[in-house]
C-alpha positions in Angstrom: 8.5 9.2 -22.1 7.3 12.9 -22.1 6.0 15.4 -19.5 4.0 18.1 -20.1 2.6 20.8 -18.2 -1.3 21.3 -18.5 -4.4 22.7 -16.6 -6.1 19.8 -14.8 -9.4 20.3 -13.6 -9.1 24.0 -12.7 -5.8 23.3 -11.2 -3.4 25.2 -14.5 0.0 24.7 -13.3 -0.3 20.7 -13.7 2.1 18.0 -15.1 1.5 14.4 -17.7 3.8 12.5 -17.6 3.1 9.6 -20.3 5.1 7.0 -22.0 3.5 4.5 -24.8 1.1 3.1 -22.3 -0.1 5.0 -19.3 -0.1 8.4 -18.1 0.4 10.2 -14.1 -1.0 13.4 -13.5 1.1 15.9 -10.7 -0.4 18.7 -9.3 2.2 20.6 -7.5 -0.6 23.2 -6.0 -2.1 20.4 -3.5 1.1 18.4 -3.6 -0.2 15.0 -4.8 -0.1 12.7 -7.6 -3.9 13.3 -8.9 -4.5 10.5 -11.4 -3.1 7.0 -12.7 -4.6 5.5 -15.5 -4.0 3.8 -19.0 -3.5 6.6 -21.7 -7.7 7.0 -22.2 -9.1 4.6 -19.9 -10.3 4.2 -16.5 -9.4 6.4 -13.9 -8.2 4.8 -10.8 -7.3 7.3 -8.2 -10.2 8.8 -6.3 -10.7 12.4 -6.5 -13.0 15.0 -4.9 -14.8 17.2 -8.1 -15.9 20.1 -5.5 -12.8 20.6 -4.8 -11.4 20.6 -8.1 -9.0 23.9 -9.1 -9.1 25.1 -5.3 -6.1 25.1 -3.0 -5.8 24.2 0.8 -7.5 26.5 3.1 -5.2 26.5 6.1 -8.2 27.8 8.4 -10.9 26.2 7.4 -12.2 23.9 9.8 -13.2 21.1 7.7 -10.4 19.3 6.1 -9.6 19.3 2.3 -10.0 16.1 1.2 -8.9 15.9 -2.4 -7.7 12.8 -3.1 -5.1 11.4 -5.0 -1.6 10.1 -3.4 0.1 11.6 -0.5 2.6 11.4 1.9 2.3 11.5 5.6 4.0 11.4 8.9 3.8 8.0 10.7 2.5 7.0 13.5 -0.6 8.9 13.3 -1.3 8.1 17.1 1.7 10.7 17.8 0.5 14.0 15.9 -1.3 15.6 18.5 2.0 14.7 20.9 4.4 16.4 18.7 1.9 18.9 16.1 -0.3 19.8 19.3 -3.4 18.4 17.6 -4.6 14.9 16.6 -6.1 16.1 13.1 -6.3 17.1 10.2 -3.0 16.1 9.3 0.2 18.1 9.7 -0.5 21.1 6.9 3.4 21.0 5.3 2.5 17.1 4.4 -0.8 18.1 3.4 -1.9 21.1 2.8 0.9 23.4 1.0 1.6 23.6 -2.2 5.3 21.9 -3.3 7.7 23.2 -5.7 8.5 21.0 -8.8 11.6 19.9 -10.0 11.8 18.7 -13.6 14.8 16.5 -14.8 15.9 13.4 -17.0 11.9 11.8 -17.6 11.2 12.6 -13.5 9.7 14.6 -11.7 10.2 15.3 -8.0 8.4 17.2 -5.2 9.7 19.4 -2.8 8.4 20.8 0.3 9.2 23.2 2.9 10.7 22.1 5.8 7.7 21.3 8.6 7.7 23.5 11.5 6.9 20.6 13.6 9.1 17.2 12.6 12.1 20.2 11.2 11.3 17.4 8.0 11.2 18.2 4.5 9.9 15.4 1.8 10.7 14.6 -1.4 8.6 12.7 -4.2 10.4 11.4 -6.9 8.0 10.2 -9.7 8.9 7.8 -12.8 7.7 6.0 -15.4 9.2 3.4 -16.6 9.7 3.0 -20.5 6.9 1.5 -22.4 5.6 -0.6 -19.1 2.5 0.2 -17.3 4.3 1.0 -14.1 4.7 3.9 -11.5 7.6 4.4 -9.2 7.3 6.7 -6.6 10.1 7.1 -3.7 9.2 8.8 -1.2 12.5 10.8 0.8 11.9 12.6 4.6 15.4 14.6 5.0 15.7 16.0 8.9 17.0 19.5 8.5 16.6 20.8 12.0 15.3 20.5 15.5 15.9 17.4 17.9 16.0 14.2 16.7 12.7 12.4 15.9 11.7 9.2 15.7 9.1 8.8 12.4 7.8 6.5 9.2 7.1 7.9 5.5 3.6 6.9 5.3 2.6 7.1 1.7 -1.3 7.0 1.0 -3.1 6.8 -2.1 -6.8 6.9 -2.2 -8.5 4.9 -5.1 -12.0 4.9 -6.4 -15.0 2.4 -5.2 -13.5 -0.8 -6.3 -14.9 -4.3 -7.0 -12.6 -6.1 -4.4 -9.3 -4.9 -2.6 -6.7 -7.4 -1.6 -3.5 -8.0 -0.1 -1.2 -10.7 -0.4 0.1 -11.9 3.1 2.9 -13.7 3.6 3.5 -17.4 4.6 4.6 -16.8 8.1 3.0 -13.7 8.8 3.6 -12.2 12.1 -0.4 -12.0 12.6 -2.2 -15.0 13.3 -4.8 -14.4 11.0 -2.9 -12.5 8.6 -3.7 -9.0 9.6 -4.6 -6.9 12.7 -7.5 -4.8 13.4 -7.2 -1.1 13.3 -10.7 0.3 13.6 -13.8 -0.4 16.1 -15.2 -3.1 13.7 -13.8 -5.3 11.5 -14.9 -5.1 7.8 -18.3 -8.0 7.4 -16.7 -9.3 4.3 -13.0 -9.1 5.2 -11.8 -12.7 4.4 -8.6 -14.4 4.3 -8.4 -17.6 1.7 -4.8 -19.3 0.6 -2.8 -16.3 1.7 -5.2 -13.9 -0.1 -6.9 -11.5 1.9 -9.7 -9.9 0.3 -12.6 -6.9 1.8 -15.5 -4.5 0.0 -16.3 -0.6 1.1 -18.6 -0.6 3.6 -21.0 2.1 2.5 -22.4 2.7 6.4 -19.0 2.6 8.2 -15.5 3.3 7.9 -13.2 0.3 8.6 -9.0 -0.2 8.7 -6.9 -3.0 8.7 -3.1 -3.7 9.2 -1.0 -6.6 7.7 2.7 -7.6 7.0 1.5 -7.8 3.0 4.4 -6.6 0.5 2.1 -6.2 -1.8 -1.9 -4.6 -2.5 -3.9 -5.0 -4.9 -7.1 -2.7 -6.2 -9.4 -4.3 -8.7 -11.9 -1.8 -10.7 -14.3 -2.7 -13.5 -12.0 -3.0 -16.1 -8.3 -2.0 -15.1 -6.6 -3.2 -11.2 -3.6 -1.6 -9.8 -1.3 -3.7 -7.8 1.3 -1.9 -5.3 4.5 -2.8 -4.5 6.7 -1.6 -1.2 8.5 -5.3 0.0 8.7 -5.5 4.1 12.1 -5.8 5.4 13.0 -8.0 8.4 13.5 -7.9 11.4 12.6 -3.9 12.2 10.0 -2.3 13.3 7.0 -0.8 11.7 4.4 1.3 13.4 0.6 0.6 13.7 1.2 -2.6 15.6 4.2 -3.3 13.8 2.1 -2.9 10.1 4.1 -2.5 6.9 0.7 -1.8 4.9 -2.4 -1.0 6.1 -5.8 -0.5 3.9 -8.8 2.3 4.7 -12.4 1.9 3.4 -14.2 4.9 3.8 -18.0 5.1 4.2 -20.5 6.7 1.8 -20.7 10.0 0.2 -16.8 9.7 -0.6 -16.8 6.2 -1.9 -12.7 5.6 -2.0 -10.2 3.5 -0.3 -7.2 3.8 0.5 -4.2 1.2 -0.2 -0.9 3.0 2.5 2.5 2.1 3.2 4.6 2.8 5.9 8.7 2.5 6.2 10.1 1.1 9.6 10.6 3.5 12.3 13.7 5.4 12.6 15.5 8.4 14.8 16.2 10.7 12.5 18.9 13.0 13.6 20.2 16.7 11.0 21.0 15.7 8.2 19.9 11.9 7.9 17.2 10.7 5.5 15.2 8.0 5.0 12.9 6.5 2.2 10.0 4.7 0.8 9.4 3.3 -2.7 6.2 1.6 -3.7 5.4 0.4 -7.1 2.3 1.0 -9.4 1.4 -1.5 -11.8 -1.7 -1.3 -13.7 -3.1 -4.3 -15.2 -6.3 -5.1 -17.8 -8.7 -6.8 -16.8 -12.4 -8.5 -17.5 -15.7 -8.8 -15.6 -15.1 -12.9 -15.9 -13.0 -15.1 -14.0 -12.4 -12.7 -11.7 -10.6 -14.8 -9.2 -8.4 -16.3 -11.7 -7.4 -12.7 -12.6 -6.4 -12.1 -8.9 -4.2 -15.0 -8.9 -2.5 -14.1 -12.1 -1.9 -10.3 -11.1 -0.6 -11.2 -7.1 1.1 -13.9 -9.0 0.3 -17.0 -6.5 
């Protein structure tokens, strides 16, 4: 495995790190992990080309959407409680850049401490040798101020897919396998054998919750399954949702495939965390369904 630091899109002080497979791009500047993708092939994480080589413009009135993999604060419904406003999102999880740390085939991100949660965030990034898999753990550390009660929400955005799924679990605590998050529910969202499957809507912007361990994004020629398993008997925010998936509406043709930790008071000094796995997987315009079954393994 190597890393390497390179100029990405505009964006110089940038990181690759690549082992006999696939390759992650870090960009430290706009703290996210940019790209995921076989060494030459498809990319899979969305990203916004206007805004490629700038950096966050902490008063501009129009957030700075520019893509990638993130971390957040959860629950959203509490940022305008504890931040003052509802959105954009609070800037030290968003909109700073994050210092780097470099050490044994990893790299992590640091940020500064958020004036708000008194939270810094760490994002340690692997690769592991000669698979096609990700590992991201994502750390909140309380440092000061009362205690707090929060998730690690992590959020990566992906590029117009084919089909997005998520694998629900036998005994799910939803009765149809997921709960609704946004005004309408998606017209193709359907849930078949355990499988639940949806398409962008290019007119509307939709969100659903579920219990699923696992999420899968299927592109043209490459998918990307994510792994962050649910543990019991806790409880998770959003209606008590352990992943949750965003389809946003046209020009920005992404989606987003999240995972939240459960809730817990964090007090000085405590820490909690969040690992998901990214697996990326080849695949073929034919037998699409079979492919599906194969990658969720069911």
């Amino acid at each position: 495995m190597t890393i390497k630091k390179i100029n990405y899109q505009g964006w110089e002080d940038s990181y690759i790190l690549s082992n006999s497979q696939i390759e992650a791009i870090v960009v430290p500047e706009i703290g996210r992990i940019m790209q995921f993708r076989f060494q030459g092939g498809e990319n899979t994480f969305w990203e916004d080309s206007q805004l490629y080589g700038k950096i966050p413009n902490l008063k501009s009135e129009e957030w700075n959407n520019f893509g990638g993999d993130k971390t957040w604060p959860a629950p959203q419904s509490e940022w305008e409680e504890i931040t003052k406003i509802s959105w954009p999102p609070p800037t030290t999880f968003d909109s700073v850049p994050l210092k780097i740390q470099i050490q044994n085939n990893e790299i992590t991100l640091i940020s500064e401490i958020d004036p708000f949660y008194g939270i810094r965030f760490y994002r340690q990034i692997t690769l592991e040798a000669n698979q096609p898999i990700m590992k991201v753990t994502t750390t909140f550390e309380k440092v000061k101020g009362d205690s707090q009660q929060v998730s690690v929400w992590t959020i990566a955005q992906l590029n117009e897919p084919v089909c997005v799924y998520a694998a629900i679990p036998q005994n799910s605590i939803f009765p149809q396998g997921y709960n609704q998050q946004s005004d309408e529910l998606p017209a193709n969202l359907k849930v078949d054998n355990g499988i639940l499957s949806l398409k962008r809507d290019r007119n509307k912007a939709h969100k659903i919750g579920s219990d699923a361990s696992t999420l899968l994004w299927l592109g043209e020629t490459v998918a990307v399954r994510m792994d962050s398993p649910r543990i019991d008997k806790v409880i998770y925010p959003d209606n008590n949702s352990s992943a949750e998936i965003y389809t946003n509406y046209d020009p920005k043709a992404y989606v987003e495939l999240e995972f939240l930790s459960p809730l817990k008071t964090l007090q000085v000094g405590e820490k909690m965390d969040l690992t998901v796995t990214y697996t990326l997987f080849k695949t073929t315009s034919e037998n699409v369904e079979t492919q599906v079954l194969k990658i969720l393994e069911r």
